[in-house]
Kinemage of the C-alpha trace (Angstrom):
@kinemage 1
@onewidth
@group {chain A} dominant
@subgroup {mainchain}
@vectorlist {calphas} color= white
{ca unk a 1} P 89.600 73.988 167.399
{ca unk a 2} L 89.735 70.876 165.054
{ca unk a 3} L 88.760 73.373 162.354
{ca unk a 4} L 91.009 76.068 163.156
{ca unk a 5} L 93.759 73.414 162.792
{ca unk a 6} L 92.375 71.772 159.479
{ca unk a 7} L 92.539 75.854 157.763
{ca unk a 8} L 95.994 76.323 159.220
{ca unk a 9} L 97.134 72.989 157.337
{ca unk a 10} L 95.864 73.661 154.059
{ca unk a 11} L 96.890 77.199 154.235
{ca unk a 12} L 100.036 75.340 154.841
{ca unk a 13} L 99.857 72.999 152.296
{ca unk a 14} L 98.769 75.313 149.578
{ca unk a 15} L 101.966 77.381 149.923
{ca unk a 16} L 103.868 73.913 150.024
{ca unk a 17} L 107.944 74.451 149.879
{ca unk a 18} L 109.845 75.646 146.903
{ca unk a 19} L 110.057 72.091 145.582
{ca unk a 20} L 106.406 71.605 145.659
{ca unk a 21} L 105.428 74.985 143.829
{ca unk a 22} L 108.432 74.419 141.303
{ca unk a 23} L 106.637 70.867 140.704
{ca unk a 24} L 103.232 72.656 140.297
{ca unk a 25} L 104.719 74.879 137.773
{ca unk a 26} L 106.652 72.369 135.570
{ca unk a 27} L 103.016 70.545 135.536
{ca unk a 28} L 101.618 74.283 134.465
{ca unk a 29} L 104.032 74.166 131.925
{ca unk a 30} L 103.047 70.604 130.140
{ca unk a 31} L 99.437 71.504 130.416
{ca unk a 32} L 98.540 68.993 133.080
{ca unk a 33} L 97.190 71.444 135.502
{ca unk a 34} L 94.918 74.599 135.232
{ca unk a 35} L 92.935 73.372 131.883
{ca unk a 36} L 91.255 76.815 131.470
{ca unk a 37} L 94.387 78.661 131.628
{ca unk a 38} L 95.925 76.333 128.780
{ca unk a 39} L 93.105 76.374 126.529
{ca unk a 40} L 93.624 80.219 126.817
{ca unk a 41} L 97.189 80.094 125.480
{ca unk a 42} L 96.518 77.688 122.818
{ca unk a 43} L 93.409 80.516 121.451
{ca unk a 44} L 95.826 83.082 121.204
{ca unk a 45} L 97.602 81.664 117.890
{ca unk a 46} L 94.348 81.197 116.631
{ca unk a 47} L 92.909 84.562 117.054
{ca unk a 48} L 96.481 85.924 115.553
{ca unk a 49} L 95.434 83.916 112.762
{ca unk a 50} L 92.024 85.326 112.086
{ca unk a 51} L 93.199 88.661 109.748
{ca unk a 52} L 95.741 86.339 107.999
{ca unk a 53} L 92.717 83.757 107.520
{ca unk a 54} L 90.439 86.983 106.257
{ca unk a 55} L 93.016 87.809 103.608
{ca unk a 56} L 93.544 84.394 102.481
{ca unk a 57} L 89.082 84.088 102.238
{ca unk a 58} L 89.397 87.741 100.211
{ca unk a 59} L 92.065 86.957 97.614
{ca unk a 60} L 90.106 83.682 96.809
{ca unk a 61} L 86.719 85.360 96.677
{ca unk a 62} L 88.391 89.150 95.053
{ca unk a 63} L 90.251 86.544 92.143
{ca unk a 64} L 87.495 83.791 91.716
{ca unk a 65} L 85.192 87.113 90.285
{ca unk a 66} L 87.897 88.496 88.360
{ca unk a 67} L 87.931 85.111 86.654
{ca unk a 68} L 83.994 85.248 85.556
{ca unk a 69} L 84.175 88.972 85.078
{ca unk a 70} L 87.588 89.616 83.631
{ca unk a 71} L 89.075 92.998 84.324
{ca unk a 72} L 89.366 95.460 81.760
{ca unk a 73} L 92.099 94.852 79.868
{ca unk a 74} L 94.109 95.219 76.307
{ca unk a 75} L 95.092 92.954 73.556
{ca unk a 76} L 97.580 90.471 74.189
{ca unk a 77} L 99.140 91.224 70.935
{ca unk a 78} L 99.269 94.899 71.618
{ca unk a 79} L 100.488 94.844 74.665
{ca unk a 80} L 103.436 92.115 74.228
{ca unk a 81} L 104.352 94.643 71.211
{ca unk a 82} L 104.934 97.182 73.689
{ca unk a 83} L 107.592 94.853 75.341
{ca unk a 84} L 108.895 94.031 72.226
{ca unk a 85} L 109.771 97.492 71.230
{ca unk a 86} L 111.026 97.960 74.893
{ca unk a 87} L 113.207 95.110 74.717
{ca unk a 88} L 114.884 96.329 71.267
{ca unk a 89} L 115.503 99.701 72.327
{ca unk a 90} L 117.468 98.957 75.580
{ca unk a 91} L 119.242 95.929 74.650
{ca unk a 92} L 122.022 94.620 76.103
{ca unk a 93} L 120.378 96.232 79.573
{ca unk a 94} L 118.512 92.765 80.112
{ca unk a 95} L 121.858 91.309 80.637
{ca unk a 96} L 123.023 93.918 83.315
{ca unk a 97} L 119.630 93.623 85.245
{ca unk a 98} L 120.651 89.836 85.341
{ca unk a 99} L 123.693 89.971 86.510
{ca unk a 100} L 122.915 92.671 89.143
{ca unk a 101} L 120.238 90.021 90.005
{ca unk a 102} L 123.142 87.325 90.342
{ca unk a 103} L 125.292 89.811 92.604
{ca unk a 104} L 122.445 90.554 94.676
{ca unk a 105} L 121.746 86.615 95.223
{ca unk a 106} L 125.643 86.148 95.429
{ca unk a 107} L 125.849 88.888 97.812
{ca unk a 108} L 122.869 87.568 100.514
{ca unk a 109} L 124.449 83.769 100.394
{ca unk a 110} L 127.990 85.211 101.330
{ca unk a 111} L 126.721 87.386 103.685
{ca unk a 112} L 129.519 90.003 104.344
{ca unk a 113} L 129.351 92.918 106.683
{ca unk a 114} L 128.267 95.302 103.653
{ca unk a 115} L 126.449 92.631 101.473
{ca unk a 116} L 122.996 94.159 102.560
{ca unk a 117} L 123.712 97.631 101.675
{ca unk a 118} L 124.914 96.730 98.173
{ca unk a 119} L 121.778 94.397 97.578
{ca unk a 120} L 119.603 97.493 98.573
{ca unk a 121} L 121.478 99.384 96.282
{ca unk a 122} L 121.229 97.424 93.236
{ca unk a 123} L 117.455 96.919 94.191
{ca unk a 124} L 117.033 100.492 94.653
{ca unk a 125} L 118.765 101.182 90.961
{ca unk a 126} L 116.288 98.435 89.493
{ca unk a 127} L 113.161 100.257 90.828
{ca unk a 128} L 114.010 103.357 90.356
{ca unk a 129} L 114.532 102.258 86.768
{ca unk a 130} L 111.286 100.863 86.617
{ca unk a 131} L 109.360 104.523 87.873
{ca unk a 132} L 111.845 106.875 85.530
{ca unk a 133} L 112.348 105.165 82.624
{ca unk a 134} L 109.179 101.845 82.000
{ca unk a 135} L 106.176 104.951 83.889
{ca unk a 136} L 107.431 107.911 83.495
{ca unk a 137} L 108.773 107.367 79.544
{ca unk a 138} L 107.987 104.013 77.807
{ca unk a 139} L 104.190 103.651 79.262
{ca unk a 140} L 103.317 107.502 80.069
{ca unk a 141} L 99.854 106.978 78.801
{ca unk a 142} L 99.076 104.348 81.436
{ca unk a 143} L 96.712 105.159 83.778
{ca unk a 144} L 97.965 107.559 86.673
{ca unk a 145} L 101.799 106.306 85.419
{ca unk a 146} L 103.268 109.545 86.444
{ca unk a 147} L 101.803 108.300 90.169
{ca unk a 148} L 103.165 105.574 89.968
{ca unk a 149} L 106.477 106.353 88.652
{ca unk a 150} L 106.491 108.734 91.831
{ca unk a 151} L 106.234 105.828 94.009
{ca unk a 152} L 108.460 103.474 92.642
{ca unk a 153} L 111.210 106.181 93.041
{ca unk a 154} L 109.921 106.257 96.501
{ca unk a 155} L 110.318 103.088 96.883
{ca unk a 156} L 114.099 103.057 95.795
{ca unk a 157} L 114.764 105.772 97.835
{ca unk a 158} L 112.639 103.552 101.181
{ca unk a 159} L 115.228 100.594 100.303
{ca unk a 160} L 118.308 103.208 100.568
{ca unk a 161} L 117.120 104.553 104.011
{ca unk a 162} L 116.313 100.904 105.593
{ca unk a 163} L 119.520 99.011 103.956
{ca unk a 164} L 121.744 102.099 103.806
{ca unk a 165} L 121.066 104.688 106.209
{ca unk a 166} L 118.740 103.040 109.098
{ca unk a 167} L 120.266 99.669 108.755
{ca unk a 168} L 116.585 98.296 109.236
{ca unk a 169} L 117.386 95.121 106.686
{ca unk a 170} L 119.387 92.622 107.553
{ca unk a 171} L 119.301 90.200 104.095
{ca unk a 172} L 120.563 86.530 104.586
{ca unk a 173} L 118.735 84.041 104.011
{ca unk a 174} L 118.267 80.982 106.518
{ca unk a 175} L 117.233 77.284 106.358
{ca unk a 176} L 113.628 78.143 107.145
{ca unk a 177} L 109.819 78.802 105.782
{ca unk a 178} L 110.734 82.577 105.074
{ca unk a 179} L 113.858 82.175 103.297
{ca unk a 180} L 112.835 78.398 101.472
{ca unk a 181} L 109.578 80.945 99.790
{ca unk a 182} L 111.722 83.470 98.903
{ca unk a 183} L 114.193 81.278 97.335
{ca unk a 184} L 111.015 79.981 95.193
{ca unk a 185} L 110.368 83.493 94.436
{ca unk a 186} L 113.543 84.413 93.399
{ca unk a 187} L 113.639 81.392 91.089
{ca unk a 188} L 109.919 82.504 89.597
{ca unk a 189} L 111.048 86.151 88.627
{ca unk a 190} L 114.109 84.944 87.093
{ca unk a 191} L 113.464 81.588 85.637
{ca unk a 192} L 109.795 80.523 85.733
{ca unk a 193} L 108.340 83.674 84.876
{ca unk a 194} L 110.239 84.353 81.340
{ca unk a 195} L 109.636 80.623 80.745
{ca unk a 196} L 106.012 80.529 81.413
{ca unk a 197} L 105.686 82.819 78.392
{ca unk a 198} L 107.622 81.112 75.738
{ca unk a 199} L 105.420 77.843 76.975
{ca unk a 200} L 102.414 80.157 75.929
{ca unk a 201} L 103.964 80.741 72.466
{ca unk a 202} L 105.719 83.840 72.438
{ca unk a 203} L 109.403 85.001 71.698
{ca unk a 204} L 111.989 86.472 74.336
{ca unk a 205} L 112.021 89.653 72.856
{ca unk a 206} L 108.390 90.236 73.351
{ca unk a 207} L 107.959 89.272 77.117
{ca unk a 208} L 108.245 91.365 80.282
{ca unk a 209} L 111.187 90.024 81.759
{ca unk a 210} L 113.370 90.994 85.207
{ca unk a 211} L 114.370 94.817 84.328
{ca unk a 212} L 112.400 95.620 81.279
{ca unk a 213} L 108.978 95.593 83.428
{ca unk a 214} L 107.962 95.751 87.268
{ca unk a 215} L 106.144 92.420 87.544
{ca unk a 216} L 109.107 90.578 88.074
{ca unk a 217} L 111.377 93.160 89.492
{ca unk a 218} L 108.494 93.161 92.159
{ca unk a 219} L 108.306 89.238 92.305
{ca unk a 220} L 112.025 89.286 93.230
{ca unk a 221} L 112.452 92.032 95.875
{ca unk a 222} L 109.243 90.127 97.244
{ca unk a 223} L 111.476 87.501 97.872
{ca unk a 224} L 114.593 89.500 99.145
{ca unk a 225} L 112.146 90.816 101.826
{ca unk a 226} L 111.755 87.104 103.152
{ca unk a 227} L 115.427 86.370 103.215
{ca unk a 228} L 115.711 89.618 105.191
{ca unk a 229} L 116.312 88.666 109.078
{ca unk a 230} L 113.241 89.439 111.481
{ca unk a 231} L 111.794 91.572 112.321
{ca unk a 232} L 111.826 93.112 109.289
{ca unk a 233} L 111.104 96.763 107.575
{ca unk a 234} L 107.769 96.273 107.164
{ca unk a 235} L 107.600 99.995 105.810
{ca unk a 236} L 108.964 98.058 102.797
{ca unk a 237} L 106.255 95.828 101.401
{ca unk a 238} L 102.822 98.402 100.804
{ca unk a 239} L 104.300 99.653 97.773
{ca unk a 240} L 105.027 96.804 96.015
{ca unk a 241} L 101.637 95.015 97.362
{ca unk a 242} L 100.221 97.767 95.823
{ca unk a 243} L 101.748 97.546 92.162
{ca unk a 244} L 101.339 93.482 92.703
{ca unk a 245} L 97.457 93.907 93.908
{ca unk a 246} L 96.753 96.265 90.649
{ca unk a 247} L 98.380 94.882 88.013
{ca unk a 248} L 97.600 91.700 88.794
{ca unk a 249} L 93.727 91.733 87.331
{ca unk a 250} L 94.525 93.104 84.108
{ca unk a 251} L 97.597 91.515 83.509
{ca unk a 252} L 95.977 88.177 83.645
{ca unk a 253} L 92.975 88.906 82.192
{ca unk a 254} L 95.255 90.253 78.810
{ca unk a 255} L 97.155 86.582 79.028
{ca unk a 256} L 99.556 87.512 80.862
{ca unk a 257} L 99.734 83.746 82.987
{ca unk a 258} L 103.079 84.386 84.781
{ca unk a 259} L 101.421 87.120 86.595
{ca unk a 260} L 99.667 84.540 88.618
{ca unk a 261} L 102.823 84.260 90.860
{ca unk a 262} L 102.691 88.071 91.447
{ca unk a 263} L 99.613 87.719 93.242
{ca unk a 264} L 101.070 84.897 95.021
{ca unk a 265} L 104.453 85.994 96.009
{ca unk a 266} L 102.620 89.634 97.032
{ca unk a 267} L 100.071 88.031 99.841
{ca unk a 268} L 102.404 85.189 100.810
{ca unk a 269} L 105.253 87.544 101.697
{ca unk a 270} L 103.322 90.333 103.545
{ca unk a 271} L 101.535 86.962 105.565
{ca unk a 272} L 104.747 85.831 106.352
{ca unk a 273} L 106.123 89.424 107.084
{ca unk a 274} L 103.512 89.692 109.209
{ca unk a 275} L 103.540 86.601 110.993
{ca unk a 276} L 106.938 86.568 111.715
{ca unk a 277} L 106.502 90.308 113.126
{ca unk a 278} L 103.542 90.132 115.326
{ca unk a 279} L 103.984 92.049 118.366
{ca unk a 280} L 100.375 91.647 120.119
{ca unk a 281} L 97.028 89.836 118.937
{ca unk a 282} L 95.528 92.846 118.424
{ca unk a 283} L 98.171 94.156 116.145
{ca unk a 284} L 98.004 90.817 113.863
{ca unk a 285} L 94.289 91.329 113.860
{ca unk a 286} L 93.889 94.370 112.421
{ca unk a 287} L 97.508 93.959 109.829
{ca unk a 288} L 95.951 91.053 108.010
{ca unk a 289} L 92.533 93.162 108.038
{ca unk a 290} L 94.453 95.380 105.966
{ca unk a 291} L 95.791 93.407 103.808
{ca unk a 292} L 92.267 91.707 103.009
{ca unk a 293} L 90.933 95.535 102.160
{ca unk a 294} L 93.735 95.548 100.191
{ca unk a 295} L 93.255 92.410 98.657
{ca unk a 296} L 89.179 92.846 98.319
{ca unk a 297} L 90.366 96.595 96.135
{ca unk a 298} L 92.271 95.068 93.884
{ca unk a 299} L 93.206 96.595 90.502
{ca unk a 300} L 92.315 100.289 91.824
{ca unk a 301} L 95.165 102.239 91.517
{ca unk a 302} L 94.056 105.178 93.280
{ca unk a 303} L 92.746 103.402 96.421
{ca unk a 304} L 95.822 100.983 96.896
{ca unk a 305} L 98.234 103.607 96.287
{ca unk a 306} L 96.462 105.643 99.253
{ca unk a 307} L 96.452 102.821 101.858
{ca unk a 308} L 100.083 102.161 101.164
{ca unk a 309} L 100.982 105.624 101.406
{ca unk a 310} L 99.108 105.624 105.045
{ca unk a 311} L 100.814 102.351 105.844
{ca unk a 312} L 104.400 103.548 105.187
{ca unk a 313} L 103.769 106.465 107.253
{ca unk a 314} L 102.554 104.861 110.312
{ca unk a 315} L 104.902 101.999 109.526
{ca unk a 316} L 108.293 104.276 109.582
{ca unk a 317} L 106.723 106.235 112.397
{ca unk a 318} L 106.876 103.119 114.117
{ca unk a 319} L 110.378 102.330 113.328
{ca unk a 320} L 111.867 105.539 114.277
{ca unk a 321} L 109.631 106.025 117.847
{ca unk a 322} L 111.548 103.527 119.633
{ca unk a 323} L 114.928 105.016 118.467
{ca unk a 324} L 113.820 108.594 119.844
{ca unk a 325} L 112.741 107.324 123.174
{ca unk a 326} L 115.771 105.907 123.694
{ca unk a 327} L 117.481 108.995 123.062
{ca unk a 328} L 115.703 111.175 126.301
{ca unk a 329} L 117.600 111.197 129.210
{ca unk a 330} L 115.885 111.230 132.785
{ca unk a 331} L 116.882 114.552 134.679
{ca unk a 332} L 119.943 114.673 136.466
{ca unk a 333} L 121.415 111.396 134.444
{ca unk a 334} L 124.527 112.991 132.338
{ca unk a 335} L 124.626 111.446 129.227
């Protein structure tokens, strides 16, 4: 009987009233209770941070070898010659790609109901400048350049659909990580890059600046991307990680030291991106897995063109599924 009664009590007393279990849970909450179940939640950022951590591990290891074994590459003076001749033949453009640079910047600080579409638009004009006119005509005998023009038109045409069309981007920049790095970005492909070259001895007219070449086109729609509000169009960035990723090794190998911050700006941004959209552990996992095959392949074009291709497909897919569910009605319900 006596033990019938002591059961009964602390069946009693484990239920407790709704005081006592809204106590036990406010102790759940500060980690004073249930140890196991704590350490378990704590893991969870960790294990998120694994692929991030494996793409960090493969741009040091993939970059350390390209610095004893130095991609192939061409002369410095051969290659800044090209620029120069670039430079000459579409003066004053340099000065329009600057101040659509300034309207774009002007444009994400104000922050008006159209500001995003007209920053994707300029954006979209600068790439799409970049495929037709620096692949397709001034360095056709690159290698696979007509490839690439193709995809920097793509590209352009991704940024209308996700600023434009989808309304995917939302660009205004915050007080916070994502926005403070792509403020520094912003600053590199404008100021620092062009700068970093005349510290290594050469004129204006010979250097790749914002407009004239992709490196720093790329550099700043890199940071555009992190002053875009979350979650962001992801279906955005494998292009451009791409064209960072490849011309990356060469560049710096010719002399080109400003191209450091390509390589930079291109992992830091799709880290962040992916940070910042993480929908499951899983999912983080295997995204920063990605990024450190894309990482470990650098300066392949054919290879890193092919996984962003896949990526933007499964990417958008992912985008537009949600919208189409949403548009089935259950039988019966009129819509």
């Amino acid at each position: 009987m006596n033990d019938q009664n002591y059961i009964t009590d602390t069946e009693i007393s484990s239920e407790g009233t709704h005081e006592e279990r809204s106590a036990q849970n406010d102790l759940d909450k500060q980690g004073k209770r249930h140890k196991p179940d704590n350490s378990i939640t704590v893991q969870k950022p960790f294990v998120e941070a694994l692929g991030l951590a494996a793409a960090v591990v493969a741009t040091l290891v993939t970059y350390g070898f390209f610095i004893i074994h130095p991609y192939e590459h061409p002369q410095l003076k051969a290659f800044l010659a090209t620029f120069a001749r670039g430079n000459a033949a579409v003066w004053p453009m340099q000065l329009v790609w600057y101040a659509g640079a300034m309207a774009m910047i002007g444009l994400a600080l104000w922050s008006r109901p159209r500001a995003t579409q007209l920053i994707c638009l300029l954006a979209a004009a600068d790439l799409a400048w970049e495929g037709i006119v620096y692949f397709a005509m001034q360095r056709s005998d690159m290698n696979l350049a007509w490839l690439w023009a193709a995809v920097f038109v793509l590209e352009a045409i991704l940024l209308l659909v996700a600023g434009i069309v989808r309304r995917d981007s939302v660009i205004a920049p915050r007080w916070d990580l994502a926005s403070v790095l792509g403020a520094l970005f912003i600053l590199y492909a404008l100021v620092a890059y062009p700068i970093i070259g005349l510290l290594g001895g050469h004129s204006l007219g010979t250097l790749p600046v914002f407009g004239l070449a992709p490196c720093a086109t790329v550099i700043f729609i890199f940071g555009l991307l992190l002053w875009g509000r979350p979650p962001a169009p992801t279906y955005l960035l494998p292009i451009l990680l791409a064209w960072g990723l490849c011309a990356a090794p060469p560049m710096l190998a010719t002399g080109i030291v400003a191209d450091v911050g390509l390589v930079v700006a291109g992992v830091t941004t799709a880290g962040v991106l992916i940070w910042l959209g993480r929908t499951s552990t899983w999912q983080t996992v295997a995204e920063g897995l990605l990024l450190a095959l894309m990482i470990a392949w650098s300066g392949h074009d054919n290879v890193l063109i092919g996984i962003a291709l896949i990526l933007i497909a499964v990417k958008f897919a992912q985008t537009i599924k949600p919208t189409k569910l949403n548009e089935i009605k259950p039988e019966g319900v009129k819509p």
